[in-house]
C-alpha positions as a printed Julia matrix, in Angstrom:
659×3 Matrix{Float64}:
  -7.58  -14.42   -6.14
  -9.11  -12.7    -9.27
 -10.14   -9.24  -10.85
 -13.51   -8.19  -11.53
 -15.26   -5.15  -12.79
 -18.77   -4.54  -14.14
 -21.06   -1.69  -15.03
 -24.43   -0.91  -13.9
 -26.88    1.73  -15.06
 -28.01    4.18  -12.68
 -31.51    4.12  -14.15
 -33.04    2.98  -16.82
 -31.08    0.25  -19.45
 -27.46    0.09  -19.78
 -25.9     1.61  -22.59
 -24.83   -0.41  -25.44
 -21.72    1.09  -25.96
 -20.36    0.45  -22.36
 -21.6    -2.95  -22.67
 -19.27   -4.01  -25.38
 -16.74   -2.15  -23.58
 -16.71   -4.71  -21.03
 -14.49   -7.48  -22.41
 -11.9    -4.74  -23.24
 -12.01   -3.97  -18.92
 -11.78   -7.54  -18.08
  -8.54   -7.86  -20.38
  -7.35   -5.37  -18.48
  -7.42   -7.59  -15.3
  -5.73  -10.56  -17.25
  -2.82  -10.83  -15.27
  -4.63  -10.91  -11.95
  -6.84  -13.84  -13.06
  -4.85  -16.05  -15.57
  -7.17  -19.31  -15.45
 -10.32  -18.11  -17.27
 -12.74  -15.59  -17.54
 -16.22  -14.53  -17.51
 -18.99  -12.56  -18.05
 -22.95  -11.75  -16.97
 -24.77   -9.49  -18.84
 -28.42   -8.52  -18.52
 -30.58   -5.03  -19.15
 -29.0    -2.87  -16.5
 -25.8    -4.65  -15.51
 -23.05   -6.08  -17.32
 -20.13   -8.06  -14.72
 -16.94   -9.63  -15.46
 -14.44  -12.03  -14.0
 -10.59  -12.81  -14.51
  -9.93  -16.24  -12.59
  -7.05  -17.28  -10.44
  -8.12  -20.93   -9.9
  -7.7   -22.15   -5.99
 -10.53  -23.59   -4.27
 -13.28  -25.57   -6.29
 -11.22  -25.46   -9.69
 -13.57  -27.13  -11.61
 -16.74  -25.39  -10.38
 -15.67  -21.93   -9.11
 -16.3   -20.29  -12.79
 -17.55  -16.95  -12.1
 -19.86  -14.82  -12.41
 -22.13  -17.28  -10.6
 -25.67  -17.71   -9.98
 -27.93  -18.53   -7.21
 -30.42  -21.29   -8.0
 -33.03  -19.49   -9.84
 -30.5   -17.02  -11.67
 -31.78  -13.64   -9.81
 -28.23  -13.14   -8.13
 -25.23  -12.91   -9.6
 -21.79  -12.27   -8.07
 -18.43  -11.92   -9.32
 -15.62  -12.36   -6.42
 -11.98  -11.31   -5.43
 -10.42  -12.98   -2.37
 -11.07  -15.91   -0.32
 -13.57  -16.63    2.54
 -12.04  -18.89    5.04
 -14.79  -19.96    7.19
 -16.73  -21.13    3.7
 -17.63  -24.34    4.82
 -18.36  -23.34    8.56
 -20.9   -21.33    6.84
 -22.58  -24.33    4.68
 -24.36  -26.22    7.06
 -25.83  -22.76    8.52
 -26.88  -21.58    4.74
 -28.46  -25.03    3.74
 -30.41  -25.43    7.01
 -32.33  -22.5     5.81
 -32.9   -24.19    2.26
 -30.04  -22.67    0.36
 -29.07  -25.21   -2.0
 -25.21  -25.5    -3.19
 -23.83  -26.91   -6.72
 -20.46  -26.06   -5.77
 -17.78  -26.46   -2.98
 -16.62  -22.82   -3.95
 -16.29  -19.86   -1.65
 -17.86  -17.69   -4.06
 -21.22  -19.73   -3.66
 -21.11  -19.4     0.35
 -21.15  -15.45   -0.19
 -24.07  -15.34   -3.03
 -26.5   -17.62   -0.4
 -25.14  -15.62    2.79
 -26.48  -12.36    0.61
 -30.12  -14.09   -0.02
 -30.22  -14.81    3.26
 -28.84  -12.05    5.48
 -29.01   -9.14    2.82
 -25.57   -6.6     3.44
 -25.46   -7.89    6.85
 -23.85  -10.86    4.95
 -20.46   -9.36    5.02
 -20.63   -9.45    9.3
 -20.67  -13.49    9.24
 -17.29  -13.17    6.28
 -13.86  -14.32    7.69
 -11.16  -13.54    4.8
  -9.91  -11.09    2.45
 -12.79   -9.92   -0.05
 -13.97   -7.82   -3.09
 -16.92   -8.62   -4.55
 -20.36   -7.4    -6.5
 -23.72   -8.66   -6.38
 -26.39   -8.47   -8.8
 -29.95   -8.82   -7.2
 -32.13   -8.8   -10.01
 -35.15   -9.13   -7.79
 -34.48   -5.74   -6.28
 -32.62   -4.06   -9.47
 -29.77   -3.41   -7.0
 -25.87   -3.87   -7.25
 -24.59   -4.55   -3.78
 -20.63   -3.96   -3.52
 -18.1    -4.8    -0.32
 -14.7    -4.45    0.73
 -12.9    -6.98    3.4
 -12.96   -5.64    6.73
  -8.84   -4.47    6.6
  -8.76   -3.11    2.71
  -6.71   -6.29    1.72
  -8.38   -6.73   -1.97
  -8.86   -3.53   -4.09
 -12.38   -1.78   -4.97
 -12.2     1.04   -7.15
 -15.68    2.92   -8.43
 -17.07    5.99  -10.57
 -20.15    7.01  -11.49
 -19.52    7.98  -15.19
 -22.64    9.48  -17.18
 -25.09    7.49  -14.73
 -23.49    4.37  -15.18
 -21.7     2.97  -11.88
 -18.11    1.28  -12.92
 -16.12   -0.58  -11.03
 -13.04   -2.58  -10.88
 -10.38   -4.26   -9.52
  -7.64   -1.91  -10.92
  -7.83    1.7   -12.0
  -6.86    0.75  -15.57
  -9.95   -1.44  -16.28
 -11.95    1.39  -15.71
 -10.21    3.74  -18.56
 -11.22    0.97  -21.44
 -14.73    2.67  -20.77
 -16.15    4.67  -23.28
 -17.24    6.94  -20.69
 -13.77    6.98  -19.55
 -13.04   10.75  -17.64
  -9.64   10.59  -16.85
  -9.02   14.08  -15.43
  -6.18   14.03  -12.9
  -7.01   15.61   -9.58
  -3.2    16.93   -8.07
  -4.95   18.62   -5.25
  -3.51   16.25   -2.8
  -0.03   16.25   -4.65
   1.33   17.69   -1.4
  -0.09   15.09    0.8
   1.59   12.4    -2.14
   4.95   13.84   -1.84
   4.72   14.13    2.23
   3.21   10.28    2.63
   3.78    8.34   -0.56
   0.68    7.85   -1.72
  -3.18    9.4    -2.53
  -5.15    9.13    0.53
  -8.37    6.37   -0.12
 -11.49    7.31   -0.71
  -9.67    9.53   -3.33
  -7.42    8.44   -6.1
  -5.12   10.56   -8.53
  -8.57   10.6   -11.03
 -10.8    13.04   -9.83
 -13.87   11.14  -10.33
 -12.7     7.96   -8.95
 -13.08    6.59   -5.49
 -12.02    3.37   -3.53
 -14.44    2.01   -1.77
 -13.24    2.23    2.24
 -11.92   -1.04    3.54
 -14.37   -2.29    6.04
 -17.57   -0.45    3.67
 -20.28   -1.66    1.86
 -21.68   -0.01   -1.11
 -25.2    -0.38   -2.87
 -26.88    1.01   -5.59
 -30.64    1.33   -5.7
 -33.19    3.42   -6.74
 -30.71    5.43   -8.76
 -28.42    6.68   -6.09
 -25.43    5.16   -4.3
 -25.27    4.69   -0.85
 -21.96    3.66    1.05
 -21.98    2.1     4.75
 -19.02    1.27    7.08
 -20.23   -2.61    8.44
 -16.49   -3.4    10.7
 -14.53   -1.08   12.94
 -12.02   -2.09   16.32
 -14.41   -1.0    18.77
 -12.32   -2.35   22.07
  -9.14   -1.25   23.43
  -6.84   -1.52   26.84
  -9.38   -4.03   27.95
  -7.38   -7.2    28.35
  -4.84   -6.78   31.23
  -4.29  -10.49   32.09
  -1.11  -11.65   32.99
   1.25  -11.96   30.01
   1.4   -15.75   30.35
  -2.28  -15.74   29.56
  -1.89  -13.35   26.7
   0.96  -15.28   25.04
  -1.5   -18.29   25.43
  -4.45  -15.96   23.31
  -2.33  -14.84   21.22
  -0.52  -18.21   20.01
  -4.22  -19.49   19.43
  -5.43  -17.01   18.14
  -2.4   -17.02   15.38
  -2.27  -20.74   14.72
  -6.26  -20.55   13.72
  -5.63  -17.68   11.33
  -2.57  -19.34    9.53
  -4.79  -23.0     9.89
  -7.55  -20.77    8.21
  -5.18  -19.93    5.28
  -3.81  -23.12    4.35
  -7.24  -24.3     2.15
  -5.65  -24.45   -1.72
  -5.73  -26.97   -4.41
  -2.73  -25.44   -5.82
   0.82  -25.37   -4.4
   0.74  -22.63   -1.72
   3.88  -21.63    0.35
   5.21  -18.52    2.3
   7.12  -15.4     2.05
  10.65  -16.0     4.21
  12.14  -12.95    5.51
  13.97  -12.61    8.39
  11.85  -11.23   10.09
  10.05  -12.81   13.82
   6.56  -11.84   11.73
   7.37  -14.15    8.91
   8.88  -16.98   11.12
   5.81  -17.2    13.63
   3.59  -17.74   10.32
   5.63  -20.53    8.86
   6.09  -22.39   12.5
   2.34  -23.17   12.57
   2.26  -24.03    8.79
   5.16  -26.18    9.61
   2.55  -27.5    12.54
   0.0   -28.2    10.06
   2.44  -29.55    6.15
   4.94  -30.63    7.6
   7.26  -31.99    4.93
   4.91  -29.95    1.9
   6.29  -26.39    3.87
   7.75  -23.96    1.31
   9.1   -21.16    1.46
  10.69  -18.52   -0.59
  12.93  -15.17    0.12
  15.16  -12.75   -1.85
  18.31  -10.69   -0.92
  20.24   -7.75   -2.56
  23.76   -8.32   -3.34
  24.22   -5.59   -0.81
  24.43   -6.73    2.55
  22.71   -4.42    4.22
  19.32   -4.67    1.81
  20.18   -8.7     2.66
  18.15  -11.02    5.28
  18.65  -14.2     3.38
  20.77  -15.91    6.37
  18.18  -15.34    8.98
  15.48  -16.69    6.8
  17.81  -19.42    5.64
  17.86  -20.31    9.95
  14.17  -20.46    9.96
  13.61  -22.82    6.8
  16.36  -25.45    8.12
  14.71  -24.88   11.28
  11.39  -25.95   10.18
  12.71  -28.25    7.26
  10.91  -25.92    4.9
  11.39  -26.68    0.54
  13.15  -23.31    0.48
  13.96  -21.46   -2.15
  16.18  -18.23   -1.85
  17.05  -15.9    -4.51
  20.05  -13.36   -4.93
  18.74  -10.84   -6.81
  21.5    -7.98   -8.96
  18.59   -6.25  -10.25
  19.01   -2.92  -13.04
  16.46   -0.22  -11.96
  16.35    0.77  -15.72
  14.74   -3.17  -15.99
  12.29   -3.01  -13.54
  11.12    0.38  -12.75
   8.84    0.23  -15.67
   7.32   -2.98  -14.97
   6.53   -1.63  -11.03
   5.59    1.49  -11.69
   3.09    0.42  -14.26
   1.5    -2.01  -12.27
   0.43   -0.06   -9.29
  -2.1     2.13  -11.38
  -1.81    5.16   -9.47
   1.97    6.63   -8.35
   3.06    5.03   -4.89
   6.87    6.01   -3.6
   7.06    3.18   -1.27
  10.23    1.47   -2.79
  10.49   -1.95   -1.64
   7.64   -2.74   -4.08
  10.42   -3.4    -5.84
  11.96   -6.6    -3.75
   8.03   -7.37   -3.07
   7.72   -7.62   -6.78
  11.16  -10.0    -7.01
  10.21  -12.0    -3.97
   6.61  -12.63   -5.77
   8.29  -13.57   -8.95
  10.5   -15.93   -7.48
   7.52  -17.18   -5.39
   5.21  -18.28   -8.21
   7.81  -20.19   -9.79
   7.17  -23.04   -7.26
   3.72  -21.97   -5.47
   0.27  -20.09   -6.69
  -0.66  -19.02   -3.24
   1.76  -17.71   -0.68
   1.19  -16.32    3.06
   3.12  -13.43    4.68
   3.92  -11.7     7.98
   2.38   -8.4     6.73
   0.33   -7.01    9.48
   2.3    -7.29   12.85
   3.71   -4.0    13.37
   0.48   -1.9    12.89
  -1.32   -4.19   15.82
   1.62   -5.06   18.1
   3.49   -1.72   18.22
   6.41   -2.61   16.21
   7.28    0.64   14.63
  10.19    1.1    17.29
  11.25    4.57   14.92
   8.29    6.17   15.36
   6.02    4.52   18.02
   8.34    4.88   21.3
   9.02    8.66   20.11
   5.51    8.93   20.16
   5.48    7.12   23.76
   8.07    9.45   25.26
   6.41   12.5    23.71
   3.21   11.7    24.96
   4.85   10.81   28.6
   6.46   14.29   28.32
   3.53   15.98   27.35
   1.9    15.0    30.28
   4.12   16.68   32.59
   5.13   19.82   30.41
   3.3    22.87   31.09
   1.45   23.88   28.15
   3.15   27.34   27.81
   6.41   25.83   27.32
   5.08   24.36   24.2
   5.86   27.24   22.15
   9.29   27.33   23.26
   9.99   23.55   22.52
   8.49   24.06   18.69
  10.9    27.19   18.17
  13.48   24.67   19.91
  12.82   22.14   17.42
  12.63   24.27   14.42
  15.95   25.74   15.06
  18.08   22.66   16.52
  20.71   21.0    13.99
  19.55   17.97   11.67
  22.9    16.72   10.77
  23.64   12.79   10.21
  26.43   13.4    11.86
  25.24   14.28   15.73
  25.63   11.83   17.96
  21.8     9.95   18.32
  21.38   11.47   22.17
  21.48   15.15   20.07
  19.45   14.35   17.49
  16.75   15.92   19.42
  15.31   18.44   16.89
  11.81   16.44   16.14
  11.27   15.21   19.53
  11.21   18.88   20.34
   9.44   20.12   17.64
   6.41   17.8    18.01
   5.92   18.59   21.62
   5.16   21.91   20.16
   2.04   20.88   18.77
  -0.77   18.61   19.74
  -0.37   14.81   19.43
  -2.58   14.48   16.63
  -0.27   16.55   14.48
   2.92   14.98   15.86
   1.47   11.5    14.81
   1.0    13.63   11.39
   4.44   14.64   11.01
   5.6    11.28   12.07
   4.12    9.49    9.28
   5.08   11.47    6.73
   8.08   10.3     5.18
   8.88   13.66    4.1
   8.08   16.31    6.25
   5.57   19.72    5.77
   8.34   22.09    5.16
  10.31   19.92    3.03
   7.34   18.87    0.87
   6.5    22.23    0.36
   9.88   23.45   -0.38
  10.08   20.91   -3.6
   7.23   22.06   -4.5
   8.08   25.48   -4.48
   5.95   27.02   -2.01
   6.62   28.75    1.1
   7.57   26.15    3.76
   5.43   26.37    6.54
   6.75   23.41    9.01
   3.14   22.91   10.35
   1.76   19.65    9.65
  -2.06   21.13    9.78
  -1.21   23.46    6.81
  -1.16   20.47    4.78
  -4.6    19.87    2.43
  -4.73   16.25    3.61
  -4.21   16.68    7.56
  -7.6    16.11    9.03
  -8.21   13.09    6.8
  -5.01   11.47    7.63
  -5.19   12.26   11.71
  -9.13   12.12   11.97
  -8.8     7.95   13.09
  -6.19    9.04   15.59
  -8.19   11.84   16.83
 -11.3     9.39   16.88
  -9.62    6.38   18.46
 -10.94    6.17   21.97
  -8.12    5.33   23.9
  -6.5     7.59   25.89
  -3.01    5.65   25.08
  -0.92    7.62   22.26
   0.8     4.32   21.01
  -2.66    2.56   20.45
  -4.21    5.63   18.83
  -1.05    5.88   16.58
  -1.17    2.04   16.11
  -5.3     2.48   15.01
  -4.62    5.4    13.07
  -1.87    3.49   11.01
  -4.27    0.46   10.5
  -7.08    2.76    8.87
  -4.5     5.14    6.96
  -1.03    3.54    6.13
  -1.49   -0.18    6.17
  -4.44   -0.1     3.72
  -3.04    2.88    1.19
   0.54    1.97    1.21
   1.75   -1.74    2.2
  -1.65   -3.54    1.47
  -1.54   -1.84   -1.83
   2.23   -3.14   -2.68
   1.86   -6.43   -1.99
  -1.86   -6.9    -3.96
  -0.17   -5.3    -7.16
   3.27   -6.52   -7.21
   1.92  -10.18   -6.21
  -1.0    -9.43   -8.8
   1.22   -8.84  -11.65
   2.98  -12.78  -11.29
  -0.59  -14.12  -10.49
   0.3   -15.18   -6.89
  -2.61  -15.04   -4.35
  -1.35  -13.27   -1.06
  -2.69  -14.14    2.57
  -1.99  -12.5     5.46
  -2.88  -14.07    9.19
  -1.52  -11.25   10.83
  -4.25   -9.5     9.11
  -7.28  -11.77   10.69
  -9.45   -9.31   12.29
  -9.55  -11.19   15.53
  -5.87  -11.11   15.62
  -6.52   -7.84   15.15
  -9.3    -7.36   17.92
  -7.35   -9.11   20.02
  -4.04   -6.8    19.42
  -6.14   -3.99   20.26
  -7.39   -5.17   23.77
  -4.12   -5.39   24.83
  -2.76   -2.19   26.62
   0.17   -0.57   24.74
   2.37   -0.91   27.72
   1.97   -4.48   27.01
   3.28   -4.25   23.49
   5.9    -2.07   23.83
   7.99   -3.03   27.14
  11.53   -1.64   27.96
  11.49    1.08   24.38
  10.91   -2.06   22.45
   7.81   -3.04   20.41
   6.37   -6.25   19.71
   6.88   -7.67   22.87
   4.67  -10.61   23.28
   5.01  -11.59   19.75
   8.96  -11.16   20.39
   8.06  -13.74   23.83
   5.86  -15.78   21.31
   8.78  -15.97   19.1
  10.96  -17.25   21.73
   9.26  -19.77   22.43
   8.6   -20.98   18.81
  12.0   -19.45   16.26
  15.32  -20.87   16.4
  17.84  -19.53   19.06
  20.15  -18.43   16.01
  17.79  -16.16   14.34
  18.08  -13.86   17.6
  21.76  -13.22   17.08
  21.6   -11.9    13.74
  21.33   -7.73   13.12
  17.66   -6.99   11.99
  17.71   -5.8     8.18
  14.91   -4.36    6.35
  12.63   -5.57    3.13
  14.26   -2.94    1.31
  15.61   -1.66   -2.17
  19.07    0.32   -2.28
  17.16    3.02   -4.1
  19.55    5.41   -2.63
  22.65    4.09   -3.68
  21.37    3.66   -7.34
  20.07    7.59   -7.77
  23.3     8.37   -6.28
  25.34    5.97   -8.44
  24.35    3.93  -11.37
  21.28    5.48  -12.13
  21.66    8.86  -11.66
  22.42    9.34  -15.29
  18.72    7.85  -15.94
  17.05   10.39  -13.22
  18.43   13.35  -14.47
  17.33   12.61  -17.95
  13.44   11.51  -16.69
  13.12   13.67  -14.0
  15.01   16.79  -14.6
  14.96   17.19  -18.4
  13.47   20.7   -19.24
  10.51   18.57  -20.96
   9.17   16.41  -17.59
   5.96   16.37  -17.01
   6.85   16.71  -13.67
   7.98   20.57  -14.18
   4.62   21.35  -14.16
   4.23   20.48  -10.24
   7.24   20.13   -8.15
  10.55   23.25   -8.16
  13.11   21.01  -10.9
  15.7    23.12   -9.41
  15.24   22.07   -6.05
  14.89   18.39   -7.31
  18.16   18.92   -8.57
  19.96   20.33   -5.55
  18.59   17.96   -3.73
  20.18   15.16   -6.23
  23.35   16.5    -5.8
  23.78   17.02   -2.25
  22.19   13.42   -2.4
  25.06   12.37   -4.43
  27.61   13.65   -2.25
  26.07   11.67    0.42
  25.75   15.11    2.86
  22.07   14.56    2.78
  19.57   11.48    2.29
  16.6    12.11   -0.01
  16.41    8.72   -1.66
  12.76    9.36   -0.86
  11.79   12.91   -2.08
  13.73   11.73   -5.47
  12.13    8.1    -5.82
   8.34    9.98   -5.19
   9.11   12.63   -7.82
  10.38    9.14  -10.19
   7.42    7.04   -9.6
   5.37   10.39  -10.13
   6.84   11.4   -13.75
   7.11    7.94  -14.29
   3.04    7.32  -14.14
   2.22   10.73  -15.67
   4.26   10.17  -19.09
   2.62    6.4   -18.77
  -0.69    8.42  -18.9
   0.14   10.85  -22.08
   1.56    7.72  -23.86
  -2.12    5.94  -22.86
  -4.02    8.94  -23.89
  -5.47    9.11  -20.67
  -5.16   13.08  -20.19
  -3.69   14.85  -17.61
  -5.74   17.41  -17.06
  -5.74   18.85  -13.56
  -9.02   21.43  -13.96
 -12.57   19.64  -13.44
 -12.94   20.66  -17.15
 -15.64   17.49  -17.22
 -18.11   16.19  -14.9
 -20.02   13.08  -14.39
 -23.07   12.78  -14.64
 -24.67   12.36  -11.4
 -21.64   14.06   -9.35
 -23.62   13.75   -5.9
 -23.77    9.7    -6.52
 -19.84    9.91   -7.56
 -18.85   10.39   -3.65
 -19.25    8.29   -0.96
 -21.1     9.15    1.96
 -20.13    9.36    5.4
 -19.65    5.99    7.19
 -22.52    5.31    8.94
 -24.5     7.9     7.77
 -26.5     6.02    5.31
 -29.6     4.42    6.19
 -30.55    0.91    5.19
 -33.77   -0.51    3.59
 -33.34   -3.81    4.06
């Protein structure tokens, strides 16, 4: 695991001045890559590398070279079928100096040209130089595990790891583009390609990009293409699927440094460390943290797994003072994300790398395996309702749901008001609404607007629901399910655990994540997923059959921070002063007096909206980090780049390849 960035001129030589700016991005990256760094630099193209030594420690440096120095890479990730890939590459006459990864990629790129990323198994961001061809050839895993960010910035392309690096530029533009604030507030986070800069993109997970010729192409190279396809018996799924998992977590276990897992106590978590238990034995370790409060707490349930497994475990009670680490997570994300528990995934990688450099996790198993029981069997029962409702009633169900009662305090068989409102509108727009952690109305409301409840008013709702509308099933759970794994997983959970695991050097892996565990998930029929209103069904059988009896009488907690109880209690002091202080930066965006009513009633415990006051936090948070940076914060395209039409990505698939 590493950082890179580089620079490379659109045409003509590279400027001089963005040259020497280069070490300044790599420092940047420092913390990703602790081990070393690097640098390339020739008449167009300038790369750098920050290195987290793991495989090939003595002869991974980076950037590397092919054998006559005309390609040059610099690599983020790991490639786990590397040496399956060897024998294939030097049959062909590639020749290799190293037992690196990195090396495997840079031949497979001679060789097969972009068509190099199809052959990759693993988690990848990396840049080519092909000084034969003047080109820069860029690509993103297949699942958006390892970060690409890129701008075209007065006909020079940048690119980086982490949104920061790119601001040591000289070229730097760093107006702020707010026009999806409304879709931040609603979902957490800025929907990829876009970030919060208005001239900076992330390259799409599953994507390609080149550069040739002076303009910048972008191609999509991976996509699930099968679903509902495999209707064996379960038996013979559970068989498939136990495989299939024990080859991805085999796959991940290649380190020369001390690699472990992530312990929670969850049945995601546990199947991982069974087959690493299969495969270490007595080398197994494992870490986990806990909140003091209980319910924030799943230390005894992961505690059952490690004795279960004999795991070197290594739990942590955390006590931690928001006031301590809100700075520290906030700054490392780059770009404002209200998803709180990257607080605990920050702790839980900090307690991690004090006894391993490389850890794996269970991250992955809900989007796949329909384990988002809260929203995906609403979404089953809407859809089975749907079917049968007659589709003039649907007006009277949306006014139905608009006016029934919200309280907490209904009994759960009453608390029918969304269920009724979403079979009001279509299910693209229910899956919409669904997702958002805070919903149209609401999200307009703080930001003082008039609150329109429908989730198509919102600026970002035909990005967000175009995968579920594409998805090809006719199965609402899988579509939701597919649309998840090309919206949320890579812009919200992906991105917490690469930055908060980033910022303590610790290299992440995630087998859940293997796209043929993926492919595989897919090809199974919802039904099979999500049997009796319960998802994850045949991993919950798999689990059976492989996690201790114990763990299944324990109550299910959550990876979660008690960022509720602290705005309400110990910190509320702290938010009122940041947040709702006549000088915020926020005040320019969001209604500060609805903030504040919502703080109190929040405080009085009538009403929940830990969320809507964490996101407006995290938000003022990052936007006084960016005055005190100098980075601007201006919101009107006041500045251009150069070559605007280069600056944004084409459509997938559109692009046409040379090679």
């Amino acid at each position: 695991m590493c950082g890179i960035c580089g620079v490379f001129a659109l045409t003509g030589e590279l400027d001089p001045d963005v040259r020497a700016a280069l070490p300044a991005m790599n420092a940047a990256l420092a913390h990703r890559g602790p081990d070393g760094d690097g640098f390339f630099n020739d008449a167009r193209v300038a790369l750098g590398h920050r290195r987290l030594a793991v495989i090939d420690r003595a002869g991974g440096h980076q950037p590397m070279a092919n054998e006559d120095g005309t390609c040059w890479i610099v690599f983020n990730g790991e490639i786990y079928n590397h040496r399956a890939l060897r024998p294939l590459l030097e049959a062909k006459g590639h020749r290799f100096r190293t037992s690196s990864d990195t090396e495997a990629i840079l031949h497979a790129y001679e060789e097969f040209g972009p068509a190099c990323v199809e052959r990759l198994e693993g988690m990848f961001a990396f840049a080519i130089y092909d000084g034969r061809r003047q080109e820069l050839f860029v690509a993103r895993d297949r699942l958006g595990k390892k970060p690409l960010f890129f701008a075209v910035l007065n006909g020079v392309l940048h690119f980086a790891s982490e949104l920061p690096a790119l601001a040591r530029s000289p070229s730097w533009v760093g107006d702020l583009d707010l026009s999806a604030l409304e879709g931040y507030l609603s979902l957490g986070y800025f929907l990829a390609p876009a970030t919060i800069y208005r001239h900076v993109h992330k390259l799409l997970p599953g994507h390609w990009l080149r550069v040739s010729a002076g303009a910048v192409e972008t191609r999509q190279y991976w996509d699930v293409t099968e679903f509902d396809t495999d209707r064996r018996p379960d038996a013979e799924l559970l068989e498939e699927i136990d495989e299939t998992l024990r080859r991805a977590v085999h796959d991940r276990l290649e380190s020369e440094v001390p690699l472990g897992a992530f312990l929670s106590g969850g049945i995601d978590s546990g199947l991982v460390v069974s087959y690493m238990a299969e495969a270490l034995g007595d080398r197994l370790v494992t870490a986990t943290v806990g909140f003091g409060e209980r319910a924030h707490n799943e230390l005894e349930a992961a505690a059952i797994v490690a004795e279960h497994f004999g795991s070197r475990h290594h739990p942590s009670v955390i006590e931690p003072e928001l006031s301590e680490v809100i700075g520290p997570v906030t700054a490392g994300l780059g770009e404002p994300l209200a998803d709180s528990s990257a607080i605990p995934t920050w702790y839980v990688s900090r307690a991690a790398r004090r006894h391993v450099t490389v850890a794996l996790t269970g991250d992955g198993g809900d989007e796949s395996f329909a384990g988002y029981d809260f929203r995906y069997v609403p979404h089953a029962l809407e859809a089975s309702v749907r079917a049968r409702m007659p589709a003039a009633l649907a007006p009277a169900a949306a006014w139905l749901g608009r006016h029934w009662p919200r309280s907490r305090r209904l009994p759960r068989p009453l608390r029918i008001g969304t269920l009724a409102e979403n079979l009001g509108w279509d299910p693209a727009a229910a899956y919409y609404s669904d997702l958002a952690f805070l919903k149209p109305a609401d999200t307009r409301m703080l930001m003082g607007l008039p609150p329109h409840r429908d989730p198509m008013s919102s600026p970002i709702y035909d990005a967000v629901t175009e995968p579920y509308r594409r998805c090809p099933s006719t199965n609402a759970v899988q579509r939701a399910e597919y649309a998840d794994l090309k919206v949320y997983m890579p812009n919200d959970p992906l991105v917490k655990v690469d930055r908060m695991s980033m910022a303590h050097a610790l290299e992440v892996r995630c087998p859940l994540l293997d796209r043929r565990v993926v492919e595989l998930a897919f090809r199974i029929p919802a039904e099979r997923k999500q049997q009796g209103g319960q998802g994850k069904a045949l991993l919950r059988a798999l689990a059976r059959r492989r996690l201790p009896g114990k763990l299944w009488q324990l109550p299910k907690r959550g990876f979660t921070a008690p960022i509720g109880e602290w705005i309400a209690g110990p910190n509320a002091a702290q938010f009122r002063d940041e947040v709702l202080d006549r000088g915020a930066a926020i005040a320019q965006h969001v209604d500060v007096r609805e903030l504040e009513r919502r703080l109190a009633v929040h405080r009085t415990g009538q009403s929940d909206h830990a969320y809507a006051l964490w996101a407006a936090w995290v938000l003022e948070r990052w936007l006084r980090n960016q005055g005190a940076a100098g980075g601007g914060a201006s919101t009107t395209p006041d500045r251009q780049p150069a070559n605007p039409a280069a600056a944004s990505p084409s459509a997938p698939g559109v692009a046409k390849s040379a090679w």
